[in-house]
C-alpha positions as a LaTeX table, in Angstrom:
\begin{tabular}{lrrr}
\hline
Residue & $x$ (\AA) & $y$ (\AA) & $z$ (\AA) \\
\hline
Unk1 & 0.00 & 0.00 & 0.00 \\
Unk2 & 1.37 & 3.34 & $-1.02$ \\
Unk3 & 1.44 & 6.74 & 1.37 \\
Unk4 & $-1.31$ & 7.90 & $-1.11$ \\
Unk5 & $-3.89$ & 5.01 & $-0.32$ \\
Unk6 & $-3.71$ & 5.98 & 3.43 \\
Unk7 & $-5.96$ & 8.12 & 4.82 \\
Unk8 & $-4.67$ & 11.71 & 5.64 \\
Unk9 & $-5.03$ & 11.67 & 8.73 \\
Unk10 & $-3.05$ & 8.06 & 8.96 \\
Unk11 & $-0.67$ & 10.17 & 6.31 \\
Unk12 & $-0.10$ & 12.55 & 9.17 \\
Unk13 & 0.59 & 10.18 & 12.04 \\
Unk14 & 3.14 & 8.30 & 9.64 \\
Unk15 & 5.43 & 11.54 & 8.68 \\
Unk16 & 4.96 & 12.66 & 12.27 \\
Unk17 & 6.85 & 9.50 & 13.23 \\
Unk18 & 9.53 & 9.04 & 10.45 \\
Unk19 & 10.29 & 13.03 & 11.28 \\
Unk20 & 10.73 & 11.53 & 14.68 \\
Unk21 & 12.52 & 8.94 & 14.01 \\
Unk22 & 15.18 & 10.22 & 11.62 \\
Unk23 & 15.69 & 13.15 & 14.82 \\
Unk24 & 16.33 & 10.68 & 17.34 \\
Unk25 & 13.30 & 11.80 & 19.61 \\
Unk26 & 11.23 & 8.67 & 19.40 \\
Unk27 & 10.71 & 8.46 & 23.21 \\
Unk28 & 7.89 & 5.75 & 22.14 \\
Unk29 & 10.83 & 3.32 & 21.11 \\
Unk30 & 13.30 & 4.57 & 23.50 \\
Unk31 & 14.86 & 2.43 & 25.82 \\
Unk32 & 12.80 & 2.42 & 29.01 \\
Unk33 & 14.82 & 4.09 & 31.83 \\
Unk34 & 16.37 & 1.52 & 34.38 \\
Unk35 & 14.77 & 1.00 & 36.63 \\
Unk36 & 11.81 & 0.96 & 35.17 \\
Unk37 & 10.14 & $-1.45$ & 38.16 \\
Unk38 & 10.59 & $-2.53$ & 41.77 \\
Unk39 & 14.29 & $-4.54$ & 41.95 \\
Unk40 & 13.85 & $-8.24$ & 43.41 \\
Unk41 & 17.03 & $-9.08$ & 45.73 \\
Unk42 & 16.93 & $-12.73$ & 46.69 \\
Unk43 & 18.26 & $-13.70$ & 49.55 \\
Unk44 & 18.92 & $-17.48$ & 49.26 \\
Unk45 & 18.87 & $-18.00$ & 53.16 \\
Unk46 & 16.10 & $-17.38$ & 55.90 \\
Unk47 & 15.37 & $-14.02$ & 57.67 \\
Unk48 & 18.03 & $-13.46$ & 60.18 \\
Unk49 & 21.23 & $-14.31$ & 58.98 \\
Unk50 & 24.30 & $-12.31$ & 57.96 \\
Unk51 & 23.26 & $-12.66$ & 54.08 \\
Unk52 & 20.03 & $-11.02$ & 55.31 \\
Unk53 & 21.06 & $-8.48$ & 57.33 \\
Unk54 & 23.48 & $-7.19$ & 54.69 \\
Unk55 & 21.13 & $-7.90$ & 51.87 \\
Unk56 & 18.55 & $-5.59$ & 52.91 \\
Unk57 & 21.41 & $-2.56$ & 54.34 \\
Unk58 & 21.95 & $-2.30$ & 50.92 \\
Unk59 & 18.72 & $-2.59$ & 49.16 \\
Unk60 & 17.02 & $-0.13$ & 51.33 \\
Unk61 & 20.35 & 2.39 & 50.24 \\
Unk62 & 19.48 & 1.11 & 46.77 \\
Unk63 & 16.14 & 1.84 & 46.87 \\
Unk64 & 16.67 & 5.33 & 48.21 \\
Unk65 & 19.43 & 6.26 & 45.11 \\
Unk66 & 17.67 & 4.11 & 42.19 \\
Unk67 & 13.86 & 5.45 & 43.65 \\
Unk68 & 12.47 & 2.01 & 43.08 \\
Unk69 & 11.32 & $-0.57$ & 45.69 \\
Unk70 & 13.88 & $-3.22$ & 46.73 \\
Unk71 & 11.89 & $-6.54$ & 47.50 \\
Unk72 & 14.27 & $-8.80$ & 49.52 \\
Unk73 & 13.01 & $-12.45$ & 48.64 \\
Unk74 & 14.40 & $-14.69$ & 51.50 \\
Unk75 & 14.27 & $-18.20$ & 49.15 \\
Unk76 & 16.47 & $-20.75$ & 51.10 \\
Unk77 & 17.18 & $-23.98$ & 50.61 \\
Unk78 & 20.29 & $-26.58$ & 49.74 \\
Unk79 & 23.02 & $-24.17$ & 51.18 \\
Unk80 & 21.28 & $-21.58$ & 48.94 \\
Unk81 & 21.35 & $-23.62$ & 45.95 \\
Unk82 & 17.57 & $-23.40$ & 45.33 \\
Unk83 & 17.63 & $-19.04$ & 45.68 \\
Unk84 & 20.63 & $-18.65$ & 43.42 \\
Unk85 & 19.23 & $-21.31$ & 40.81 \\
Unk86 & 16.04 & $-18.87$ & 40.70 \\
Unk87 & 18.23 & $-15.72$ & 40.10 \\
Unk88 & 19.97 & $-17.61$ & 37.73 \\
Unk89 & 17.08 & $-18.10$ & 35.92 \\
Unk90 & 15.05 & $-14.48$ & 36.16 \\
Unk91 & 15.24 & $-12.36$ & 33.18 \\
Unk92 & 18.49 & $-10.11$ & 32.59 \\
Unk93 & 17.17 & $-6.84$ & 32.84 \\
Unk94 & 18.69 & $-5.97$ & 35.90 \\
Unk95 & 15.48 & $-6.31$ & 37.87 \\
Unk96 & 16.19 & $-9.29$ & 39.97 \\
Unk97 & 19.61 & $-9.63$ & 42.19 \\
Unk98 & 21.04 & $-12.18$ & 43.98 \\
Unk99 & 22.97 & $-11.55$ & 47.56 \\
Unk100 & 25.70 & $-14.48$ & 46.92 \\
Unk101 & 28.51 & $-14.98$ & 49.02 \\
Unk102 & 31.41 & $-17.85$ & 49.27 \\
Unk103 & 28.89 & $-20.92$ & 49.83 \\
Unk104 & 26.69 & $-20.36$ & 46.77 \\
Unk105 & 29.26 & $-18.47$ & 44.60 \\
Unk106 & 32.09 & $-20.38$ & 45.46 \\
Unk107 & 31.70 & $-23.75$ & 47.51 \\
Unk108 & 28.40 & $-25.42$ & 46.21 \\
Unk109 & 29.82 & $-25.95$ & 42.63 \\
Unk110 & 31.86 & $-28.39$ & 44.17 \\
Unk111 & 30.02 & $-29.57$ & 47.19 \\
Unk112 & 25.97 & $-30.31$ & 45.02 \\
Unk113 & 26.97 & $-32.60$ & 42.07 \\
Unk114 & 23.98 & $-31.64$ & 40.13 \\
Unk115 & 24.19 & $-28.08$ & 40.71 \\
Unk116 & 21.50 & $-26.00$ & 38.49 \\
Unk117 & 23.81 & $-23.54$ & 38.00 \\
Unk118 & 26.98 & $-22.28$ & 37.32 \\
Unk119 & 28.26 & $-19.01$ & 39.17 \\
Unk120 & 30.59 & $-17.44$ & 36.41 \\
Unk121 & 28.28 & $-18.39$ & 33.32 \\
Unk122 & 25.14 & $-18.04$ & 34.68 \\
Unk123 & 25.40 & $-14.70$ & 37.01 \\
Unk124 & 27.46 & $-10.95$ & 35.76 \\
Unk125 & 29.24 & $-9.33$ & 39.13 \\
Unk126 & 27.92 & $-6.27$ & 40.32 \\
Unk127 & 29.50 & $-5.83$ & 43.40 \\
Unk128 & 31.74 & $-6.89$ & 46.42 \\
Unk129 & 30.20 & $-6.16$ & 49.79 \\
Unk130 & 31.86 & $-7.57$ & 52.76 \\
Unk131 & 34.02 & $-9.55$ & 53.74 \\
Unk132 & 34.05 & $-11.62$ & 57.33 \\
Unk133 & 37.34 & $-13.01$ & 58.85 \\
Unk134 & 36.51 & $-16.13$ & 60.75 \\
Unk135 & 38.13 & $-16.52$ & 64.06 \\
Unk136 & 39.86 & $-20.20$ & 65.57 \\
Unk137 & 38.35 & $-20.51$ & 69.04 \\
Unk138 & 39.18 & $-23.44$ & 71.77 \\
Unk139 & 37.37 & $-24.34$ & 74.85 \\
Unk140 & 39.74 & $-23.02$ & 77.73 \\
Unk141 & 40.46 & $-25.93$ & 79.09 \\
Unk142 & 42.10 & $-27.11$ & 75.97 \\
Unk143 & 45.67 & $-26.32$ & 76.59 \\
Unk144 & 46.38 & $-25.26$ & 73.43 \\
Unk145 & 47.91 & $-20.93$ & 73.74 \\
Unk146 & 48.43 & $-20.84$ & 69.81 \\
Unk147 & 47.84 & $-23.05$ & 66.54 \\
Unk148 & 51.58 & $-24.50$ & 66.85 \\
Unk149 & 50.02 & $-26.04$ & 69.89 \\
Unk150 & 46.81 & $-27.01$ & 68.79 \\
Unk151 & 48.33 & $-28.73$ & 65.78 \\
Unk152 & 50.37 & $-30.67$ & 68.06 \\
Unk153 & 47.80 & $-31.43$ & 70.65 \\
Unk154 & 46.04 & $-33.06$ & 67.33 \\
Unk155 & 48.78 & $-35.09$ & 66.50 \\
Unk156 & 49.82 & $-36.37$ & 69.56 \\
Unk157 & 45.87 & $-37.66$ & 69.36 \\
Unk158 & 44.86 & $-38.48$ & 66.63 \\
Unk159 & 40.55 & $-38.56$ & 66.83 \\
Unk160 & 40.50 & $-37.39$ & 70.10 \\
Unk161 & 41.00 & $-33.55$ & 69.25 \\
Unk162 & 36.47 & $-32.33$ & 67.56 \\
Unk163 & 35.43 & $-29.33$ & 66.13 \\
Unk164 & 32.17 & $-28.25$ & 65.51 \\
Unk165 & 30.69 & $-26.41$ & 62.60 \\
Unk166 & 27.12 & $-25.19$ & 61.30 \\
Unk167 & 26.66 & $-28.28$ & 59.27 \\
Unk168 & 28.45 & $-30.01$ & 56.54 \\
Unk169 & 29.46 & $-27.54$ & 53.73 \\
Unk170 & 29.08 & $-24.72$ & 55.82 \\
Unk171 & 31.43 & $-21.99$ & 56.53 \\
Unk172 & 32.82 & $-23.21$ & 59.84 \\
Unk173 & 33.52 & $-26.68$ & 57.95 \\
Unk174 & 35.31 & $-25.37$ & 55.14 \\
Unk175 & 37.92 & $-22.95$ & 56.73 \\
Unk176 & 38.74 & $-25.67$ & 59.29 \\
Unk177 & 39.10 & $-28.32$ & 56.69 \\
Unk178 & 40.84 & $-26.29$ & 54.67 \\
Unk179 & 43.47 & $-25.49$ & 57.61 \\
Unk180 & 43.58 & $-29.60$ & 59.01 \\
Unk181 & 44.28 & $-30.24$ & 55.19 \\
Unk182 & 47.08 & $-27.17$ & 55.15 \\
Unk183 & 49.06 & $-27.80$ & 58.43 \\
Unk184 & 48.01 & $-31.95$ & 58.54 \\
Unk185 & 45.85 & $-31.71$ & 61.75 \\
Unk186 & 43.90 & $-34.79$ & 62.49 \\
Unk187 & 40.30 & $-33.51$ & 63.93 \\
Unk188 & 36.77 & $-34.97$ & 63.75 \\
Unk189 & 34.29 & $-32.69$ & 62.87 \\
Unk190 & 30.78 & $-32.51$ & 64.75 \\
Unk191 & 28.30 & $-30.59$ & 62.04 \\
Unk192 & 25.40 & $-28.88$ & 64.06 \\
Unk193 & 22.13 & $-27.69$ & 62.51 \\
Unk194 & 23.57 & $-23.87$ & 62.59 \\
Unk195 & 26.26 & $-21.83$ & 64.09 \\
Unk196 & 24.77 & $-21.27$ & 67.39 \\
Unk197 & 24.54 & $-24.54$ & 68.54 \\
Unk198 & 28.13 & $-25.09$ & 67.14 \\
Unk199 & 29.39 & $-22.14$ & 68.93 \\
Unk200 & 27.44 & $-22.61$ & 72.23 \\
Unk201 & 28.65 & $-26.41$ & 72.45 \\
Unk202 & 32.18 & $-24.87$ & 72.18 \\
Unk203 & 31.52 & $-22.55$ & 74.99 \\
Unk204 & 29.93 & $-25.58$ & 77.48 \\
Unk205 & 32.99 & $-27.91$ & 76.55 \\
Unk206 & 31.31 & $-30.34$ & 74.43 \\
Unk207 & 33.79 & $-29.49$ & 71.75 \\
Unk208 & 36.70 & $-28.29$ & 71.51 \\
Unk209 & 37.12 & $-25.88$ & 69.31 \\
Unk210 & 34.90 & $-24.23$ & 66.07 \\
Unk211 & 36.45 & $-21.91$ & 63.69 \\
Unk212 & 34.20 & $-19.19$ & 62.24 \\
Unk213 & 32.76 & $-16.05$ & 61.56 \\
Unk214 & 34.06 & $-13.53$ & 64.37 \\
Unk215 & 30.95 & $-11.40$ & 65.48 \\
Unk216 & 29.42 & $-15.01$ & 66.54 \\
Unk217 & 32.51 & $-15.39$ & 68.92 \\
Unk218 & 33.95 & $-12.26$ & 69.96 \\
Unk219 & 31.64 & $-11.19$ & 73.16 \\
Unk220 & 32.69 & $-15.03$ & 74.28 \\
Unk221 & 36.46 & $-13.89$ & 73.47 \\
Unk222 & 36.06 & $-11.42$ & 75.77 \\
Unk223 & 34.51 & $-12.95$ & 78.07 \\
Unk224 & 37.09 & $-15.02$ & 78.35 \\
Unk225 & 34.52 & $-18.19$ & 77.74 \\
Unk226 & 36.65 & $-18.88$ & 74.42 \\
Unk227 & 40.09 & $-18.54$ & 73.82 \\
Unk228 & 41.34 & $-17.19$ & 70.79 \\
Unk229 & 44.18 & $-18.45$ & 68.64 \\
Unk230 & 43.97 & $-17.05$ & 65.18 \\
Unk231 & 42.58 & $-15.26$ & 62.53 \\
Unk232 & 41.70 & $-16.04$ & 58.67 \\
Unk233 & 42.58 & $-13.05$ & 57.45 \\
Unk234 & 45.65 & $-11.72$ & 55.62 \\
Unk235 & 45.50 & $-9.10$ & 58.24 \\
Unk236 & 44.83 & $-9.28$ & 62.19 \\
Unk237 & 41.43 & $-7.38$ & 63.11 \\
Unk238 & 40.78 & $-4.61$ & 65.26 \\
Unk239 & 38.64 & $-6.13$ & 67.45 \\
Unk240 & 41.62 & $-8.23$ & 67.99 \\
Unk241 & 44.48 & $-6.94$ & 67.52 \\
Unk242 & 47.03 & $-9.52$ & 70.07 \\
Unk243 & 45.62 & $-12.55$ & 67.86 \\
Unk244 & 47.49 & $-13.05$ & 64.87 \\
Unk245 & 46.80 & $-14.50$ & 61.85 \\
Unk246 & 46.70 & $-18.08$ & 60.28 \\
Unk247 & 49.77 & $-17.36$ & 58.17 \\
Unk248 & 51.86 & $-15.54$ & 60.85 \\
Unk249 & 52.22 & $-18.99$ & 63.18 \\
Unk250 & 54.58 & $-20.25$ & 61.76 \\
Unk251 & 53.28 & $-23.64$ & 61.01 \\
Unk252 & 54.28 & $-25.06$ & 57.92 \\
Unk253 & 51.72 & $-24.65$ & 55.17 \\
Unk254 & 49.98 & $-21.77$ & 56.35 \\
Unk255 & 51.87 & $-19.16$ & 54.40 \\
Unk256 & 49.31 & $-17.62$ & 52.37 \\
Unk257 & 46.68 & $-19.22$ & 54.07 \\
Unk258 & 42.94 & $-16.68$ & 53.97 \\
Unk259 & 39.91 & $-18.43$ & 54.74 \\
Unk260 & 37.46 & $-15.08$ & 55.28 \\
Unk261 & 33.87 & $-15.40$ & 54.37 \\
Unk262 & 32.28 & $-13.08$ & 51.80 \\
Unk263 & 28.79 & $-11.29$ & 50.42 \\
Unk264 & 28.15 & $-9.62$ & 47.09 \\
Unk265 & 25.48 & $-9.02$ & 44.26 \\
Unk266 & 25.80 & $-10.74$ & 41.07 \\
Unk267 & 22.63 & $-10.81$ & 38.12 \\
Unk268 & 21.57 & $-12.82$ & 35.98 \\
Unk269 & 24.18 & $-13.56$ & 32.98 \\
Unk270 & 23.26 & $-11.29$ & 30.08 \\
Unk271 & 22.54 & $-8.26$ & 32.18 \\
Unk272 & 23.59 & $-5.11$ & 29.82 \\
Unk273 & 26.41 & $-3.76$ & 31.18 \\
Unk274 & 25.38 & $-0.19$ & 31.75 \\
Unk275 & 22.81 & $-1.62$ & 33.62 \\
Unk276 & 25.93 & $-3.32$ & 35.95 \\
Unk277 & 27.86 & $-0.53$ & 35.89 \\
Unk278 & 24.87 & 1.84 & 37.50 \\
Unk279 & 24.26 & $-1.11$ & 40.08 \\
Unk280 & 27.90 & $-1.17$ & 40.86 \\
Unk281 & 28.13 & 2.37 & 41.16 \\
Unk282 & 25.02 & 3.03 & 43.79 \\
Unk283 & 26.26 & $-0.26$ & 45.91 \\
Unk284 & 29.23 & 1.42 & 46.10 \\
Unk285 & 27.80 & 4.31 & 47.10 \\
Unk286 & 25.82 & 2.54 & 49.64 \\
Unk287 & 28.73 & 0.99 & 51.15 \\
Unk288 & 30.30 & 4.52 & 52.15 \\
Unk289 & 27.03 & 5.16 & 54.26 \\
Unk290 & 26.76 & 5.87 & 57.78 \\
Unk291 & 23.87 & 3.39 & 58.34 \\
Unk292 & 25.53 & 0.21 & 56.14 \\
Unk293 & 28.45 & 0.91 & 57.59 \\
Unk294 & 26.83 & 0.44 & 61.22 \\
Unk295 & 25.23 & $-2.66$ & 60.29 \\
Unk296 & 27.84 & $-4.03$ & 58.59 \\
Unk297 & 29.95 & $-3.22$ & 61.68 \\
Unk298 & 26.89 & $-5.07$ & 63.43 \\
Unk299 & 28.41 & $-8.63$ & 61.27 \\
Unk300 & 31.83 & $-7.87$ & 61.70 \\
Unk301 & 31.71 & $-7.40$ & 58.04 \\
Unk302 & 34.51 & $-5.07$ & 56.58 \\
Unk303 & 33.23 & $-3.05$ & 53.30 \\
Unk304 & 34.32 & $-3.88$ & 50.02 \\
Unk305 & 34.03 & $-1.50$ & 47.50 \\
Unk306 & 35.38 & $-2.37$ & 44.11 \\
Unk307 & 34.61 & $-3.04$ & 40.44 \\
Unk308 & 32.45 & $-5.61$ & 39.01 \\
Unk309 & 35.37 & $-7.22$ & 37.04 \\
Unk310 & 37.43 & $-7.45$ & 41.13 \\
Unk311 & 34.52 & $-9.17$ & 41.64 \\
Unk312 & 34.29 & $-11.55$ & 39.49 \\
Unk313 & 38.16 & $-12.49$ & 39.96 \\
Unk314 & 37.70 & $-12.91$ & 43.23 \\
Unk315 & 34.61 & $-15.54$ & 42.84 \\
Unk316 & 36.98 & $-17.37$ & 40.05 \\
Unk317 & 39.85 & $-17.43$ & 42.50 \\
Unk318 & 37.85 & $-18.81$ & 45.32 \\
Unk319 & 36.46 & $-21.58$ & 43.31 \\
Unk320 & 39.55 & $-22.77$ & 42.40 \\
Unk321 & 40.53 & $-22.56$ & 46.32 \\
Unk322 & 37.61 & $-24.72$ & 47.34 \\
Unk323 & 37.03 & $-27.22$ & 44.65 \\
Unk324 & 40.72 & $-29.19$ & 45.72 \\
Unk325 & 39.20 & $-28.81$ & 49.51 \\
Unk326 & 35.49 & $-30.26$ & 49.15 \\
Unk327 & 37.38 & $-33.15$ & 47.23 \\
Unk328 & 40.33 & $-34.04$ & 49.38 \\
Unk329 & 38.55 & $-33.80$ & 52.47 \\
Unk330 & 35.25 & $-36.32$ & 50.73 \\
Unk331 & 33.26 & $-33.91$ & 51.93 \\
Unk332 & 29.37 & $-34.14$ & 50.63 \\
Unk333 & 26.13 & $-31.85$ & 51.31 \\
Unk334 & 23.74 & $-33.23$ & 54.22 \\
\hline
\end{tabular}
C-alpha cells in the first residue's frame, strides 16, 4: 500500500513519526529508563542471617538512590542452591539480584553434584560487599595458647581432638578443613544444625574448638569463655588486635593461608552492562554510608568496595581454592 492510499489523517501520524525517528526523539521506542520497576534481591537464606542483614542494608540504600522498591526475597534452601538457581534463571534486565557470598558463589559448585547452576556463566558481578574473617576458638580448658600447639595437641591424638561447625558444607567446615588439610591436623568434625549450637557447644565444653565467623565469637572472646588463637585473614582485626593470623604462626603450610567469608550481588548472565555498571556504582555508594556501615559493623563485616570485574576475579579465584578442599577432604552436602 502506497502513502497515497492511506488516509490523511493516517498520512499525518506516519510523517509525524519518520520526522521523529530520523531526529532521534522517538521516546515511544526509546529504551525504558532503568529502573523501570521494583528490583527483586533474593536472599537465598532465611530471615536473620548475615546474608540477610546485609542484603537488605543495601537494598534499602538502593532503593533510596535508584527510587524504586527493593523486594528482599528470602528463598532458602540446599546451602542456597535453590535461591541462586532462581536468580539464575530471572530475566536479565537488571530487575532481579542475587545476595551471593562464598557458599553459593564459590563452595556449592563443588560440594551439590547436580548443581543447576553455574556461578561465572550463569550470574554478571555487580559488586563486592563484605568480607568476614573467621576466628579459631578453643574451649579453655584445651591447653592449646596458639595453633603451633593445637596442631600438636592433634597429632599427639589423633581422633580425640572435635570441632564443631554449622553443618556439613558450611562456613565453619570449610575454613577448618581447609586449615587440618594445610598444616596436617587430624580432627573430627561434629556438624550442628547452625552456628549457634556449634558455637554454644564450644563454649559448654562439648567441643573443643569451632572456627568461624568472628561477630558469633567475639563477646565469648572477651569474656574469656573462648580462647582465641587465630585469625583467617591476611591481616589481624581490630577487634583483635594480640591474635594473629593463620599465616603468621609459623606452622608449615599456612603461608598464604585466607579463609574469610564473603557477600556480594551478582545478576543474571546477560545483564547489559550499563545496567551493571549503574548497580555497581550506587552499591558502592551505599557501602560509604553511615547506616551500612553500622550494620555491617553489626556482622563484623569489613566493606568492600570495588569493580564488578574485582569481583568476578575474586569468585573465580575462590572456586579454584575450594574445589581441591570439598574433594580431598570427601566432603558431601547433608
Amino acid at each position: 500500500m502506497t502513502d497515497d492510499c492511506l488516509p490523511s489523517s493516517r498520512r499525518a501520524v506516519l510523517r509525524h513519526l519518520v520526522a521523529a525517528g530520523l531526529s532521534g526523539a522517538l521516546p515511544a521506542f526509546a529504551q525504558a529508563p532503568y529502573p523501570a520497576k521494583p528490583i527483586r534481591l533474593i536472599v537465598p537464606f532465611t530471615p536473620g542471617g548475615s546474608s540477610d542483614i546485609l542484603g537488605r542494608a543495601i537494598g534499602q540504600e538502593l532503593a533510596r538512590s535508584l527510587g524504586q522498591p527493593v523486594l528482599v526475597d528470602n528463598v532458602p534452601g540446599a546451602g542456597g542452591s535453590i535461591g541462586a538457581e532462581r536468580a539464575a534463571r530471572a530475566p536479565a534486565d537488571g530487575h532481579t539480584l542475587l545476595m551471593g557470598h562464598i557458599g553459593t558463589l564459590a563452595v556449592n559448585p563443588a560440594l551439590y553434584p547436580r548443581l543447576g547452576y553455574d556461578p561465572v556463566r550463569d550470574f554478571a558481578p555487580v559488586a563486592w560487599v563484605a568480607r568476614v574473617p573467621n576466628v579459631l576458638v578453643v574451649h579453655p580448658s584445651v591447653p592449646a595458647r596458639n595453633l603451633s600447639d593445637l596442631v600438636a595437641l592433634a597429632r599427639a591424638r589423633p581422633g580425640a581432638m572435635n570441632y564443631s561447625s554449622g553443618g556439613n558444607g558450611s562456613a565453619a567446615h570449610m575454613t577448618m578443613e581447609y586449615l587440618k588439610q594445610a598444616v596436617r591436623m587430624p580432627m573430627l568434625h561434629i556438624p550442628y544444625r547452625g552456628a549457634a549450637p556449634a558455637v554454644s557447644d564450644v563454649i559448654a565444653g562439648q567441643v573443643q574448638a569451632v572456627f568461624t565467623g568472628a561477630p558469633a565469637l567475639l563477646p565469648h572472646i572477651k569474656a574469656g569463655k573462648l580462647r582465641a588463637l587465630a585469625v583467617s585473614s591476611p591481616r589481624r582485626i581490630p577487634s583483635l588486635p594480640d591474635v594473629p593470623t593463620i599465616a603468621e604462626s609459623g606452622v608449615t603450610g599456612t603461608s598464604g593461608f585466607e579463609a574469610d567469608q564473603w557477600y556480594g550481588v551478582v545478576a543474571p548472565a546477560g545483564t547489559p552492562p550499563e545496567v551493571v555498571r549503574l548497580l555497581n556504582e550506587h552499591v558502592n555508594r551505599a557501602l560509604g554510608s553511615a547506616e551500612v556501615r553500622t550494620r555491617l559493623a553489626s556482622e563484623g563485616a569489613d566493606p568492600m568496595p570495588t569493580t564488578p570485574a574485582a569481583f568476578g576475579q575474586l569468585i573465580a579465584t575462590e572456586l579454584r581454592r575450594w574445589a581441591p578442599v570439598v574433594k580431598a577432604g570427601n566432603i558431601r552436602a547433608e
